[in-house]
N, C-alpha and C positions, 0 to 999 in steps of 0.2 A: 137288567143288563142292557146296555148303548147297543140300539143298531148304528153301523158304524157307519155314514153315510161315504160313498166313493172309497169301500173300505178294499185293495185288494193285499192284503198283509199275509205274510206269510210268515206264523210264529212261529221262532225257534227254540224256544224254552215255555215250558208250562209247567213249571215246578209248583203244584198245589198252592200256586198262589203268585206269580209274576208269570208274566207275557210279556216276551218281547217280540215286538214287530217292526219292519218297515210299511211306512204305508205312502204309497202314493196316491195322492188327491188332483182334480184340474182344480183352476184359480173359478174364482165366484165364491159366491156366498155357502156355506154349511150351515146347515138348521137348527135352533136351540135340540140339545139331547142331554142327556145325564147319563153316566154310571157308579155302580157301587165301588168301583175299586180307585183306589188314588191314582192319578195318570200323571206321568213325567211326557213330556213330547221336546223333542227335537228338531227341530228342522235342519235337512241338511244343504238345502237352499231356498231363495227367495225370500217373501217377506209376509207376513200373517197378521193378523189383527185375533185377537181371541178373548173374547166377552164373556167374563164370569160373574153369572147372578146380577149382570147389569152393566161392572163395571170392565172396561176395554183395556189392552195391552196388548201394544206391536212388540211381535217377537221374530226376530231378524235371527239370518242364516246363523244356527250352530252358537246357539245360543239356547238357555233352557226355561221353560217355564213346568210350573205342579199346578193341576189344576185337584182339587181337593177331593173325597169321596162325593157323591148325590149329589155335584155342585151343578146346577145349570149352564151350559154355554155354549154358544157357537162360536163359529169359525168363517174367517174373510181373508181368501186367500189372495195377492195379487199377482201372481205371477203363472202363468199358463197350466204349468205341470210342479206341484212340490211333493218333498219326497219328507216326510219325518220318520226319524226316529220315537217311537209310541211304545211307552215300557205302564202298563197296568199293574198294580199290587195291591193285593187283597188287606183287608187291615187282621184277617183270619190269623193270615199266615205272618203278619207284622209282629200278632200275639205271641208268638213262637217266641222271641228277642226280647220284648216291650210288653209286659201284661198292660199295662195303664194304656194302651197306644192311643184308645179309643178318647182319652181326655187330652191328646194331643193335636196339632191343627197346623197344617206345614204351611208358612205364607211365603214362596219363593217365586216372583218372576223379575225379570231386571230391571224393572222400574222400584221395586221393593226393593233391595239389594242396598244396603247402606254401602257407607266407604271401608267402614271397617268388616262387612262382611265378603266384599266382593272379590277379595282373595279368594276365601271357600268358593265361592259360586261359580269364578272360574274354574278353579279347580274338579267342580263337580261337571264341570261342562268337557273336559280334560278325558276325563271318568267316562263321558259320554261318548269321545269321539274314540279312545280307544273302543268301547263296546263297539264301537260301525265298526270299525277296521275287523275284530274277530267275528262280528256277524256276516261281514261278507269273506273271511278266508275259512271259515266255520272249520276248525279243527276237530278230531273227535274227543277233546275236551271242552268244546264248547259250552254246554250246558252248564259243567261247572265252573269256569272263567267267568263266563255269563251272568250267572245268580251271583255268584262274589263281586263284580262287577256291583250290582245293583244293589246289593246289599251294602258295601261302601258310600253312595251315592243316598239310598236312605238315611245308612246311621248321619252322615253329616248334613243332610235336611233338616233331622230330627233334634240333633245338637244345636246348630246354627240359626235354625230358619222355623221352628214352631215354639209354638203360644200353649201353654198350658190351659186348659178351659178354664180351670177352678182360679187361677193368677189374672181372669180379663177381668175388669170394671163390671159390676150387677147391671142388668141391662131386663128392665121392666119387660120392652117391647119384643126377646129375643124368643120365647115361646110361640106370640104371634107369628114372625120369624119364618120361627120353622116350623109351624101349621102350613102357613103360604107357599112356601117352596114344596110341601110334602105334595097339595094340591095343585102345583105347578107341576111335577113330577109324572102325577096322575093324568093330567093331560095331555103332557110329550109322550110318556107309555101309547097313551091310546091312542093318540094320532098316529104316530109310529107305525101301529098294526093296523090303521082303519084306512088311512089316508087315499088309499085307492078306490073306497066304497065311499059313498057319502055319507057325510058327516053334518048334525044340527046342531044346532046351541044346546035342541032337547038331550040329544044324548051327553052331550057336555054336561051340563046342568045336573042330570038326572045322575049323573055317575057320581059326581060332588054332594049332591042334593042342597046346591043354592040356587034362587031364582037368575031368571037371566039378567036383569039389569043390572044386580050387584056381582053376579060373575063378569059382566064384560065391563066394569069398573074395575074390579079384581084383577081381570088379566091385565090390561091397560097400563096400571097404577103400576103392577109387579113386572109386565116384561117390554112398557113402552112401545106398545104395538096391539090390534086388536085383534082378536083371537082368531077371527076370515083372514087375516094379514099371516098369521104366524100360517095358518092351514096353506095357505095357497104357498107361499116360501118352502114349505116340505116339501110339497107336488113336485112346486118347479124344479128343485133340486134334484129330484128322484131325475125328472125329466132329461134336465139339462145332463146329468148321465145316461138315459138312455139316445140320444141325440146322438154323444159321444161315441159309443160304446154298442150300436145298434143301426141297421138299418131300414130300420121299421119304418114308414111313411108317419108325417109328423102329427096329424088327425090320428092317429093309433096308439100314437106315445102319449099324447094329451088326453085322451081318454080311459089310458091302461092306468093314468095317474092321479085321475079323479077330476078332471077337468072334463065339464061339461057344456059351456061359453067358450065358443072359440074368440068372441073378442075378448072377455076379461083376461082369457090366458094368452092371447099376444100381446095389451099392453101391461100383465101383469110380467111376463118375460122382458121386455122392453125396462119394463122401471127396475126390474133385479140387477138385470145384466147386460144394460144398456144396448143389447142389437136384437134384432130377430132371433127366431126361433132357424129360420132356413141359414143364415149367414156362419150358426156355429161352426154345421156340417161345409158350405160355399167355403170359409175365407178361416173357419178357425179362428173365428175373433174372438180377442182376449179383451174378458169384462175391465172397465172398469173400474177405479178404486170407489170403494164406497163410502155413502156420505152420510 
């Protein structure tokens, strides 16, 4: 299950298998994470960048993107404070509608969207803005507007916008695939809960049980960053929330966070998020878009 970075959501449906939430994030960088359930997000302003398994897509105000089950990806937000729309569904409870669900694969953000499909996708975005409207007047039939709501929104994903597995091109390398990403998985899990304690290649390695030279190729190759780069990016993030959100003296926050170099972690703050670590809390300075 995703720790939800800068998560404060307050779900209003947990029907054995959809979540929906509001979440509001600050702008800056979010750290590779993964979850089991397929995630619809929203935003109901500002502008996002959001990186799946590698590949990037800007998704602008009230507009929708799926990010798929166990997919890898972070988030780059640019705008100070955003608010999404964040609806989770389980593929369990998908089963309930769709036995096959699981040889299904939803590819929907708005750069996918052909001409002929982007009628639907408006429409499913339509779908979406009505759910904000009843989540914030929250009737006591919420719950079941809600799930109907979302289940509207699925069935025409499903119709519209997924690939049948058994229907893609034979692809040799696709097992490879997903061995990679299983073990890409296994290392956000464990960074996730370790991040605060310190962390070696040994334990990395040891958890995978491949050597280090071919894991810090492995990582590299798969997530375009070396694996000190992705570790130190969790911290700062955690950080740059506690910064926010805390008035802890900033030597406390950086060591609650697994930062033990106070210079790597002021010019590794510096390269994320382009100011200091003092200036968040001074000036409230809004990162930079990133490069």
């Amino acid at each position: 299950m995703e720790n939800v970075y800068f998560d404060n959501t307050v779900p209003k449906s947990q029907n054995t298998g959809i979540s929906i939430a509001c979440t509001t994030a600050p702008g800056g960088y979010h750290p590779l994470h993964w979850h089991e359930e397929l995630e619809i997000l929203f935003p109901l302003n500002g502008t996002a960048d959001i990186t799946i398994e590698g590949k990037k897509f800007q998704l602008l105000k009230k507009h929708m993107l799926v990010i798929e089950s166990r997919k890898v990806h972070n988030t780059y937000i640019y705008d100070k404070v955003s608010m999404f729309v964040s609806i989770h569904v389980s593929r369990k409870h998908m089963r309930q509608y769709l036995p096959d669900i699981d040889s299904y694969r939803i590819h929907c953000t708005p750069e996918y969207a052909s001409d002929g499909q982007f009628p639907t996708y408006r429409g499913i975005c339509e779908l979406l803005e009505n759910l904000t409207r009843l989540y914030i007047e929250e009737p006591i039939t919420y719950r079941m507007e809600a799930d109907g709501l979302v289940l509207q929104i699925l069935s025409r994903l499903i119709r519209f916008f997924s690939v049948k597995q058994s229907s893609l091109p034979a692809d040799g390398n696709r097992l490879g695939d997903s061995l990679a990403m299983e073990r890409i998985r296994d290392v956000i899990t464990y960074v996730e809960n370790h991040f605060r304690e310190p962390v070696t290649l040994d334990d990395i390695t040891g958890l995978l049980g491949l050597g280090k030279e071919y894991f810090c190729r492995f990582f590299r190759k798969n997530m375009g960053m070396s694996f000190l780069t992705y570790l130190n990016e969790v911290r700062l993030a955690h950080t740059y929330e506690d910064l926010l959100n805390t008035n802890a003296p900033i030597s406390e926050i950086m060591e609650a966070n697994g930062f033990t170099n106070q210079k790597l972690f002021n010019s590794s703050f510096k390269t994320l998020y382009g100011c200091t670590p003092s200036s968040i809390r001074r000036e409230n300075v809004k990162p930079p878009s990133s490069t």
